[in-house]
C-alpha positions as CSV (number, residue, x, y, z in Angstrom):
1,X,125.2,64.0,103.4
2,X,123.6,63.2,106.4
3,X,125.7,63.5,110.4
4,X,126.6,60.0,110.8
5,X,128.2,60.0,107.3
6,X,129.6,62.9,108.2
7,X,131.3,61.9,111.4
8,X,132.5,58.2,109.7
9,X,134.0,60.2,106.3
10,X,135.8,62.3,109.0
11,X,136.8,59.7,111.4
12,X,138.3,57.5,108.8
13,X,140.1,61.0,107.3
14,X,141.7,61.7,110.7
15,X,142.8,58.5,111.3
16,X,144.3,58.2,108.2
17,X,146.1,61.2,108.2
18,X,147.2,60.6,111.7
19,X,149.2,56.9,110.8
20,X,150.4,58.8,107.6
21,X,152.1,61.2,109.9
22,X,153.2,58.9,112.5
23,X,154.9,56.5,109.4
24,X,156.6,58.9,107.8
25,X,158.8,59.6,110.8
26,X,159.9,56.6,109.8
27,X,159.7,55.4,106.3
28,X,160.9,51.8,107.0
29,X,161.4,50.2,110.3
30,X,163.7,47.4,111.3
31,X,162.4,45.4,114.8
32,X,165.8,44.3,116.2
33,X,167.8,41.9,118.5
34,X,171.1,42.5,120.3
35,X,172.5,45.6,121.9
36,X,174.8,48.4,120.7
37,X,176.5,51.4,122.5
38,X,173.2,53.0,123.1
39,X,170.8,50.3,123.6
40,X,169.6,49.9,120.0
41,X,169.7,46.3,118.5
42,X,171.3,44.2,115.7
43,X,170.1,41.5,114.3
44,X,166.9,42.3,111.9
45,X,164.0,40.3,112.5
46,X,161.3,42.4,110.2
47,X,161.0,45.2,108.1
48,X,157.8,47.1,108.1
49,X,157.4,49.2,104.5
50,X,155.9,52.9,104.9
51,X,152.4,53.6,104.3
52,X,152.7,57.0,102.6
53,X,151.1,56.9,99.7
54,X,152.0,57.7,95.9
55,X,150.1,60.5,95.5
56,X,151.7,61.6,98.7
57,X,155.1,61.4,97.6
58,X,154.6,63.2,94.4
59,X,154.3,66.3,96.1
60,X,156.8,68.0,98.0
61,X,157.1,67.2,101.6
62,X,158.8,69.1,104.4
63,X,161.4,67.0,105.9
64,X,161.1,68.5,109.7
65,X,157.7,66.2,109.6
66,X,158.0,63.5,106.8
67,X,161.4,62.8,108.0
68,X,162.7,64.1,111.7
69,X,160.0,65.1,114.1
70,X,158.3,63.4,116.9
71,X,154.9,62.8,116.5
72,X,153.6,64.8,119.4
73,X,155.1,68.2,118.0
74,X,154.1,66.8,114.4
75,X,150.5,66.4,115.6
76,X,150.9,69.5,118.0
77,X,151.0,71.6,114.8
78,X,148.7,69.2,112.5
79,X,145.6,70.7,111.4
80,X,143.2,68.8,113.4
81,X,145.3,70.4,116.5
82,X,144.4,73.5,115.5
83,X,141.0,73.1,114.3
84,X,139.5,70.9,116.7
85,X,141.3,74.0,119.1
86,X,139.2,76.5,117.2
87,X,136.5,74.5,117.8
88,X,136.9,74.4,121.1
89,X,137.6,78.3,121.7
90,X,133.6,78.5,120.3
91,X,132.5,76.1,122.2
92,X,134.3,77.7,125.7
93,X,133.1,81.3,124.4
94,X,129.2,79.8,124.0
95,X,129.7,78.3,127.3
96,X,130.6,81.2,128.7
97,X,128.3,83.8,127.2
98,X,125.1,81.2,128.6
99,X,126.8,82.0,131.9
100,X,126.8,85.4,131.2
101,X,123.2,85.4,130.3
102,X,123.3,85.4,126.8
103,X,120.4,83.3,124.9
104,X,122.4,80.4,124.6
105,X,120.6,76.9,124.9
106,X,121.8,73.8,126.1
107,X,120.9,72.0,123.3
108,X,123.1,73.8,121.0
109,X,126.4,73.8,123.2
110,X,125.4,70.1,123.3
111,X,125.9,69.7,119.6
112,X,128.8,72.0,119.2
113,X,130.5,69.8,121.8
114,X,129.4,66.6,120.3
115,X,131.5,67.8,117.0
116,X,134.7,69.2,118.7
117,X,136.2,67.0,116.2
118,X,134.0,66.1,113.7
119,X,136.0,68.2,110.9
120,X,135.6,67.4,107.6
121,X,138.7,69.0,105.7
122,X,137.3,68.4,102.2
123,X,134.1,70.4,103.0
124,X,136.3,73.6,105.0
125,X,139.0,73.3,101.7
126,X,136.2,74.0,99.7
127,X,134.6,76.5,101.4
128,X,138.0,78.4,101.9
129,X,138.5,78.6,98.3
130,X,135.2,79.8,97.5
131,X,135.3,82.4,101.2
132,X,139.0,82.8,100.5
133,X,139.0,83.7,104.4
134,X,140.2,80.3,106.2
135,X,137.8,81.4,109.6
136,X,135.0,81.5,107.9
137,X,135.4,78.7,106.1
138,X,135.3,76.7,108.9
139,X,132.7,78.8,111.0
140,X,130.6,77.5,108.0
141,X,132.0,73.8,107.9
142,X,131.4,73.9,111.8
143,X,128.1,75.2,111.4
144,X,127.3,72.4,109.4
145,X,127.8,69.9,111.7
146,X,125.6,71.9,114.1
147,X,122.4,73.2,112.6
148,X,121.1,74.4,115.9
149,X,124.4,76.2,117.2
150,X,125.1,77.9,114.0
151,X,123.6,81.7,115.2
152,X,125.9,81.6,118.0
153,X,129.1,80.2,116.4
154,X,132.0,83.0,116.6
155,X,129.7,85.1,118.4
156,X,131.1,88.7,118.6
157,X,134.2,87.3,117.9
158,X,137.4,88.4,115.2
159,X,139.1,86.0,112.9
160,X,141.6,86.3,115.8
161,X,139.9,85.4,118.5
162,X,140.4,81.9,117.1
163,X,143.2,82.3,115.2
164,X,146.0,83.9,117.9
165,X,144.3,82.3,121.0
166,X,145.0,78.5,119.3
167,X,148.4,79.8,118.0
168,X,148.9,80.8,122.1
169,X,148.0,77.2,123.0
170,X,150.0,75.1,120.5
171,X,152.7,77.7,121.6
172,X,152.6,76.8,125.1
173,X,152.0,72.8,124.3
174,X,155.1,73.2,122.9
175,X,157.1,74.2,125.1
176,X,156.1,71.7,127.2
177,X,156.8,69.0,125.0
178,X,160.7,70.7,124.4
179,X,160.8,71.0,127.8
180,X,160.6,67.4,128.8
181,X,163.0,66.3,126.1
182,X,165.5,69.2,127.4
183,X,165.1,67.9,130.8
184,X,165.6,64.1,129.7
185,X,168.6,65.4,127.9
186,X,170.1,67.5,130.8
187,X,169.9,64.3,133.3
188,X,171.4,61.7,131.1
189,X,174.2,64.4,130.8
190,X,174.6,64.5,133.7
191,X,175.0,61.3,134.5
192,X,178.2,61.4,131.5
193,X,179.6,63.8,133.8
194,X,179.2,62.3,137.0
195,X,180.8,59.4,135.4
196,X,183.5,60.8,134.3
197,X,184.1,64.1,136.9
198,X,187.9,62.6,137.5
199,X,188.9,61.6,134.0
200,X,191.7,63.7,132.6
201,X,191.6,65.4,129.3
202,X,193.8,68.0,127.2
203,X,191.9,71.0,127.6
204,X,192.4,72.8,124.0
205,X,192.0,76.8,123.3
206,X,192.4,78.4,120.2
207,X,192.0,74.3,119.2
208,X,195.5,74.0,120.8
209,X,196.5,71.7,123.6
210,X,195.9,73.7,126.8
211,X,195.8,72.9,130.4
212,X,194.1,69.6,131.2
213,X,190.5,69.6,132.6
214,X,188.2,66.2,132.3
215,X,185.6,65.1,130.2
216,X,183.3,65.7,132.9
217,X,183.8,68.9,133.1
218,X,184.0,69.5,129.8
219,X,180.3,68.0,129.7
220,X,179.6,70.5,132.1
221,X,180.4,73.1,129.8
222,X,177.1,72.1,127.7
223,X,175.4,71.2,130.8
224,X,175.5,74.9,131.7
225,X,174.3,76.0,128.6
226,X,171.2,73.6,128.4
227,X,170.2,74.7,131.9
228,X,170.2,78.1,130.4
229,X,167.9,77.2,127.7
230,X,165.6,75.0,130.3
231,X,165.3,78.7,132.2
232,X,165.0,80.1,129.3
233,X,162.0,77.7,128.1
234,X,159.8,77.9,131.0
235,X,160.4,81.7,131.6
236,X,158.9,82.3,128.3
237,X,156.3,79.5,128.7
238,X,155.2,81.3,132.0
239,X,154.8,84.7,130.6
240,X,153.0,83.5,127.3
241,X,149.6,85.6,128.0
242,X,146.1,84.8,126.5
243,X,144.7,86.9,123.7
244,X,141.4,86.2,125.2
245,X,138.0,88.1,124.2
246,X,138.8,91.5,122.5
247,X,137.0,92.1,119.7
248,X,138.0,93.5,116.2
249,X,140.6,95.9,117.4
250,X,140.7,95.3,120.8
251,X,138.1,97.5,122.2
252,X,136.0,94.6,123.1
253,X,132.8,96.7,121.8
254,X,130.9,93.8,120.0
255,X,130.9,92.2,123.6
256,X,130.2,95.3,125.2
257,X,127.0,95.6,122.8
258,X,126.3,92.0,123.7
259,X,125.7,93.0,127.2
260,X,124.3,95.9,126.5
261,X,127.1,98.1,127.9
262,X,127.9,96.0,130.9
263,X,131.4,95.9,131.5
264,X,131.6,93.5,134.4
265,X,130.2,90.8,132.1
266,X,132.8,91.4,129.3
267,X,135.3,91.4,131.7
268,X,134.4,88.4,133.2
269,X,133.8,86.8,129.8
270,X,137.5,87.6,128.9
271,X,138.7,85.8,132.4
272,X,136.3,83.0,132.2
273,X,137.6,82.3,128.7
274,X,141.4,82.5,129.7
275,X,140.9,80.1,132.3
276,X,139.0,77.5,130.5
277,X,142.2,77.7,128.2
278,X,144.6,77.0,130.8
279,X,146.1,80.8,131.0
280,X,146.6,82.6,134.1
281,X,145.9,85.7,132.6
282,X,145.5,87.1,129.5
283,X,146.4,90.7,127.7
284,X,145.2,93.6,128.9
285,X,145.8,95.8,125.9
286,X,145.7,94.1,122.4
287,X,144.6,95.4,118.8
288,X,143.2,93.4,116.7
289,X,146.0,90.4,117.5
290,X,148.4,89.7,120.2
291,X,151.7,92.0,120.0
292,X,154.2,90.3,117.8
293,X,156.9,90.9,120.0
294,X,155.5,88.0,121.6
295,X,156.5,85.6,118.9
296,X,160.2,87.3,118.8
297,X,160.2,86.9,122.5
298,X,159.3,82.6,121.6
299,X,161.8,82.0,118.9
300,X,164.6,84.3,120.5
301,X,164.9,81.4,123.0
302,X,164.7,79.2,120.5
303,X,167.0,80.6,118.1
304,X,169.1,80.9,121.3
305,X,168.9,77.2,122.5
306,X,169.9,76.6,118.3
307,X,173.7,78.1,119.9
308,X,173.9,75.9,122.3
309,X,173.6,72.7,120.5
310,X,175.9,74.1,117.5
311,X,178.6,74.5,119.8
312,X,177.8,71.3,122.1
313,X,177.7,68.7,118.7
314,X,181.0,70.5,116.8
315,X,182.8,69.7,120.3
316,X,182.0,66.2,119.6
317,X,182.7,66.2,116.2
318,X,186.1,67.5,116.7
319,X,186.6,64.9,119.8
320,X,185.4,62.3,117.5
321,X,187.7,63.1,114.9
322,X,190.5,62.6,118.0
323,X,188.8,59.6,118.3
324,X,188.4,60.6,122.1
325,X,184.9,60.6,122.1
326,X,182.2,59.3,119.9
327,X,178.1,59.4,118.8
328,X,176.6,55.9,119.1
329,X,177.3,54.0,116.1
330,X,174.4,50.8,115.3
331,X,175.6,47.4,114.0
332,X,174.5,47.9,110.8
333,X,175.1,51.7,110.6
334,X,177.0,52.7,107.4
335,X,179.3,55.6,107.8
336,X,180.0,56.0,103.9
337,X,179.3,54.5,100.5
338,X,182.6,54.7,99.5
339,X,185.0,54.1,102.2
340,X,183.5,51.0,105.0
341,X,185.8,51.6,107.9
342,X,184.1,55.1,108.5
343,X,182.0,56.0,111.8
344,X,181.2,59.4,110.5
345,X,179.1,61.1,113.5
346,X,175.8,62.2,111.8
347,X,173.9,62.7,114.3
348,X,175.7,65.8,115.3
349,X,176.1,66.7,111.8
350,X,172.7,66.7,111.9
351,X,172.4,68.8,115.0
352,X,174.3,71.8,113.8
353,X,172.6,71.8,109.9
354,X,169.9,72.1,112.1
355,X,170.6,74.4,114.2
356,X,171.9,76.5,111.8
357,X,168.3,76.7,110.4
358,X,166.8,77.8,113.9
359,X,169.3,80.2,114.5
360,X,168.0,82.0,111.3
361,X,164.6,82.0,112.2
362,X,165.1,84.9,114.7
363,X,164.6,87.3,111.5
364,X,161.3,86.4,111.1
365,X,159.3,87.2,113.8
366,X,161.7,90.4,114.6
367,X,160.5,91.9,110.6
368,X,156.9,91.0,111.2
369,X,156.9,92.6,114.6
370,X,158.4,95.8,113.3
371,X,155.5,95.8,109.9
372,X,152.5,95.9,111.6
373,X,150.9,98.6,110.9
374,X,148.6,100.2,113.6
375,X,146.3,97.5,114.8
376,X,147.4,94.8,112.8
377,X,148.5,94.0,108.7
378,X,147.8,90.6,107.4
379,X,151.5,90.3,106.3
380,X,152.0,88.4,109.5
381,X,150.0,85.5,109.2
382,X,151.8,83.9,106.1
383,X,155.2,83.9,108.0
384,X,153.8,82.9,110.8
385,X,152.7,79.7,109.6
386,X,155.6,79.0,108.8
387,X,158.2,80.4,111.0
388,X,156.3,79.5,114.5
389,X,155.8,75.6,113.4
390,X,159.3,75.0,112.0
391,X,161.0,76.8,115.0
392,X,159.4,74.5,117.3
393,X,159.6,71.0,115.1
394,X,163.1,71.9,114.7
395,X,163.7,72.4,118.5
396,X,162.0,69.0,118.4
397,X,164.1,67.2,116.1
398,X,167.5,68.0,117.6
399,X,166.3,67.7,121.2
400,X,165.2,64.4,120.3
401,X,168.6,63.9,118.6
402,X,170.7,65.2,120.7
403,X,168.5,62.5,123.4
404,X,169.8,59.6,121.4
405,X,173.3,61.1,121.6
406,X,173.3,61.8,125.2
407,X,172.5,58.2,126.0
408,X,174.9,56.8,124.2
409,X,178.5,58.4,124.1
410,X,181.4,56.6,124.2
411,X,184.5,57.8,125.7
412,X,187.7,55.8,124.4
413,X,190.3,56.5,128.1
414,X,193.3,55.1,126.1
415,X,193.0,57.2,123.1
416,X,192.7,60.3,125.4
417,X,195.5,59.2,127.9
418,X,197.6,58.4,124.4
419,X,197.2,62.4,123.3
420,X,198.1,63.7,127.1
421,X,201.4,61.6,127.3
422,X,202.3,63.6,123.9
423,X,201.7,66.9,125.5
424,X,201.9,66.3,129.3
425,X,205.5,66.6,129.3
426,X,205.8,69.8,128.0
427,X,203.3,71.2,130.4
428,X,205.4,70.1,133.4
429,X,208.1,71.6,132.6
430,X,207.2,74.1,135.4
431,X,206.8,71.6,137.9
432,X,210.1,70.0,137.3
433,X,212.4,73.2,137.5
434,X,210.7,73.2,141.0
435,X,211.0,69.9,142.2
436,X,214.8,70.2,141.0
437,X,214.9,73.8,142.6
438,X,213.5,72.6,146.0
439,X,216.2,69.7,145.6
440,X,218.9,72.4,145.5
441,X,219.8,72.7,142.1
442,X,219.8,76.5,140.6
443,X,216.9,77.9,138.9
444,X,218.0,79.1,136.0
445,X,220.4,76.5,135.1
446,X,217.9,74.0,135.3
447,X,215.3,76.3,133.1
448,X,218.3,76.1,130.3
449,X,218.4,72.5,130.5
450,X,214.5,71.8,130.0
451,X,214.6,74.3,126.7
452,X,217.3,72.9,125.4
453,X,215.8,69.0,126.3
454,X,211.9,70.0,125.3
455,X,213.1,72.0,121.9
456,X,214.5,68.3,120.5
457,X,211.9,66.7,121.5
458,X,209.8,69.0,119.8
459,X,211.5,68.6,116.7
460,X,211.3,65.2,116.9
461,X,207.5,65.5,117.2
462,X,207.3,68.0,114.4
463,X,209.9,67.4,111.9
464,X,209.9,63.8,112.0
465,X,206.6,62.5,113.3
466,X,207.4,60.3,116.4
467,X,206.3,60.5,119.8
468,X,207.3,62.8,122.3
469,X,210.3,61.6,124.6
470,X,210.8,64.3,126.4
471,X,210.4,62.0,130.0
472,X,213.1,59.6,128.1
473,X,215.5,62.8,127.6
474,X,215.0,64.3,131.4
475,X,215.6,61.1,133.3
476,X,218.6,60.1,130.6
477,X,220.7,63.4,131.6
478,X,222.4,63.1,135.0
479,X,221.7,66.3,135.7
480,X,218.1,65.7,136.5
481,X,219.5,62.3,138.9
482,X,217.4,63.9,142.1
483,X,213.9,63.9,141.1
484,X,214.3,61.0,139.2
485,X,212.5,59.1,141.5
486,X,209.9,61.4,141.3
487,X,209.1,61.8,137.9
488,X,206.2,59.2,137.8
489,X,204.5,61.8,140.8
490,X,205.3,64.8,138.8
491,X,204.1,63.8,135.5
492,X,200.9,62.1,137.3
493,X,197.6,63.4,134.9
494,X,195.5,63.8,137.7
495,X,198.1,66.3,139.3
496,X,197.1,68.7,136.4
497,X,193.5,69.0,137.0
498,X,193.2,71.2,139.5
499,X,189.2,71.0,140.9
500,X,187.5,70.0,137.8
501,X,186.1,67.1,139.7
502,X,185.5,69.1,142.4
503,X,183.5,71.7,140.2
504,X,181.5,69.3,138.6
505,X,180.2,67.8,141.9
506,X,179.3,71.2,142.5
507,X,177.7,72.8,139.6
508,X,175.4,68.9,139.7
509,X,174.9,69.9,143.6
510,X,174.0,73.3,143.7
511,X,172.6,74.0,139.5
512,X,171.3,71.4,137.9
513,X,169.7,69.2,140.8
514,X,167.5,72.1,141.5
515,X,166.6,72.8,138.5
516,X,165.4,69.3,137.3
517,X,163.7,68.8,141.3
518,X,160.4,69.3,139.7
519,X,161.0,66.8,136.3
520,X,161.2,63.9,138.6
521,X,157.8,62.2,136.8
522,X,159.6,63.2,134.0
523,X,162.7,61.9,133.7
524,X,162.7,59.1,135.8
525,X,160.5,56.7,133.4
526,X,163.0,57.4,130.8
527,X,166.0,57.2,131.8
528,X,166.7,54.0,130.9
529,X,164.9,53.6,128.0
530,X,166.7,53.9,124.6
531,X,165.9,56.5,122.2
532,X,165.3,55.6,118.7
533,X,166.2,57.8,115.9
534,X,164.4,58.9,113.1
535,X,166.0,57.8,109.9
């Protein structure tokens, strides 16, 4: 097969594979007209029908990419991400050892360059089942490609050299692609809570009415928790060093040999490398692979962030089964098959099945770390594969949920007001023995007179399922005549609140303004654009 049938064969091959990835995010789309709660559309105007093919549904297909993830951390951990990446690790290393002085022609980095991408899968498939060693399989596919550059291909290099210096990259791509959802997620949250910093809510603990607070803080809560994460994210991100140039156990000897003992040049190989990659710096002290206590170090954050979102989308749940609060709902959304009237909130159903998965994930890396033997054990790489990719799409997919659910929350004030007035009056209670003390009645006599009033009107509650009338009771007894004028004052909502608005303004102030000061190119182009789910 000659080049150019070569590079077509492989061209047509990616680009296939690329639209069948980016269409099964969404196996049928509807174009819309018309607005909902959160910016998506009603009326359909086409339907496009999936691409996927037969054959590719007859096999099984993992949802985090045929049904939920984006298409950047899809193609982030696709295989011509990775392998057009270990092409490129050669190529930098060639470039580097001509630098160095090694007998390195132009003409062959020219044609190992000219086929960063030229893979063709069928021919590395095939060669890994006849090599059974997946590096080597393409060192020979690559070398295909370039006649001229094949001595030099993987020169002095370990299967890892490739293999953990790409897994490093798509590590650290990302976490930048989590982080700009996080950060889109954070500011429309923040927004939520701005909005509603002053609007009083029943606090609940132990799921029981509590002290009021208001929505805005309450949002806050997450808030807190996300910023967390964000530090969290980038702290990791920032200390993710390159393998780099090391050899089979990490001695660096082949490249010492290669320069004939001349440790300045392998040392400068190992930086040139890491900075062609886009690392600051890269591991000192290695064996034969990175320690795995990095990848335990990148999913513990991960794992973490999983937390956060479980406890963030059950809060909503429960508020939307108050029917305080609630997901976005489309037009034509169906809530159930059975019962129409529903508005079940999926999307954060979907958020904690999720997250449930990534908080398991954890185990993996931590028993790999603790297995490898001495300079490394191959039992690693087959988790890895695929623990590191489904901890990431999986960060992914509820980020990019949780996106669509930030920007487009509805609070329902009358519901939540309508729950307050049937605990409110029991919470002033305090507040009314004082008013009446200050107005000279006696303390204690007027603490009788409340139990007695607040015990029927709990009863009546309870027993036989009406509202509370407790304010009905207080301003009916003469007793209370004095502060009857002042009852609207006492039982005022915002009276209970103490400086929830106050925090929020606050915490936005001093926390989270800060923190998303350097996303402005980020978030600002988004902010007002909807997200669409997938599926």
């Amino acid at each position: 097969m000659s080049d150019a049938n070569v590079t077509t064969n492989d061209n047509q091959r990616q680009s296939r594979s690329e639209s069948i990835a980016t269409q099964e995010q969404l196996p049928m789309k509807t174009t819309r007209t018309g607005s909902t709660a959160n910016g998506s559309t009603g009326k359909d105007q086409a339907i496009v029908p999936s691409t996927t093919s037969v054959d590719e549904r007859s096999k099984y297909r993992s949802p985090l990419v045929s049904r939920y993830a984006s298409a950047e951390m899809s193609y982030n951990f696709s295989d011509v991400k990775k392998f057009s990446t270990w092409r490129r690790l050669w190529f930098w290393l060639a470039q580097c050892q001509k630098q160095l002085g090694l007998d390195i022609t132009d003409e062959q980095l020219d044609e190992m360059e000219k086929n960063l991408t030229n893979i063709d899968f069928d021919i590395a498939e095939a060669e890994e089942r006849r090599r059974r060693h997946d590096v080597m399989a393409h060192v020979h596919t690559f070398a295909r490609c370039c006649p001229k550059a094949s001595p030099i291909i993987h020169l002095g290099a370990t299967s890892a050299f490739v293999g953990d210096n790409a897994d490093l990259i798509v590590m650290r791509d990302g976490f930048d692609i989590l982080i700009n959802k996080l950060v889109r997620c954070i500011q429309r949250l923040t927004q939520f809570a701005q909005e509603y910093a002053c609007l009083p809510t029943l606090g609940y603990t132990h799921m029981q009415p509590a002290q009021l607070t208001t929505v805005g803080k309450r949002a806050c809560v997450w808030i807190q928790d996300l910023l967390m994460d964000l530090k969290n994210f980038e702290r990791v991100k920032r200390q993710l060093k390159f393998r780099g140039v090391k050899g089979t156990t990490g001695t660096q000897a082949s490249f010492l040999q290669l320069f004939n003992g001349d440790h300045f040049k392998v040392e400068e190989l190992d930086r040139m490398v890491t900075e062609m990659a886009g690392f600051s710096k890269a591991f000192i002290i290695c064996a034969q692979t990175y320690t795995r206590k990095l990848d335990v170090e990148v999913v513990s954050v991960l794992s973490s962030f999983g937390g956060t979102i479980h406890k963030m989308c059950t809060d909503i749940r429960l508020l939307a089964s108050l029917k305080e609060i609630e997901e976005p709902f489309e037009i034509e959304q169906i809530g159930s098959s059975a019962m129409p009237y529903k508005r079940n909130p999926m999307r954060c159903e979907r958020c904690c099945s999720l997250a449930r998965h990534l908080m398991t994930l954890i185990n993996d890396p931590l028993g790999t770390h603790s297995v490898q033997w001495m300079e490394r054990t191959l039992d690693d790489s087959a988790n890895k594969r695929i623990c590191i990719p489904e901890a990431f799409l999986t960060a992914d997919i509820i980020l990019f949920t949780l996106l669509n659910i930030s920007e487009g929350l509805v609070v329902y004030p009358k519901v939540i007001e309508k729950h307050i007035k049937q605990e409110l009056p029991f919470m002033a209670t305090e507040n009314l023995i004082m008013a009446m003390v200050s107005a000279g009645g006696n303390r204690q006599e007027c603490h009788e007179k409340i139990r007695t009033l607040s015990q029927k009107a709990a009863e009546r509650v309870k027993m036989d399922g009406l509202d509370n009338d407790l304010v009905e009771r207080v301003k009916s007894d003469p007793y209370f005549a004095p502060i009857i004028n002042k009852l609207d004052v006492l039982l005022d909502a915002k009276t209970f609140i103490g400086r929830a608005p106050e925090q929020v303004y606050e915490f936005i102030s001093r926390e989270v303004e800060p923190a998303l000061k350097n996303y402005a190119s980020t978030i600002t182009p988004n902010a007002t654009k909807p997200t669409e789910l997938n599926v």
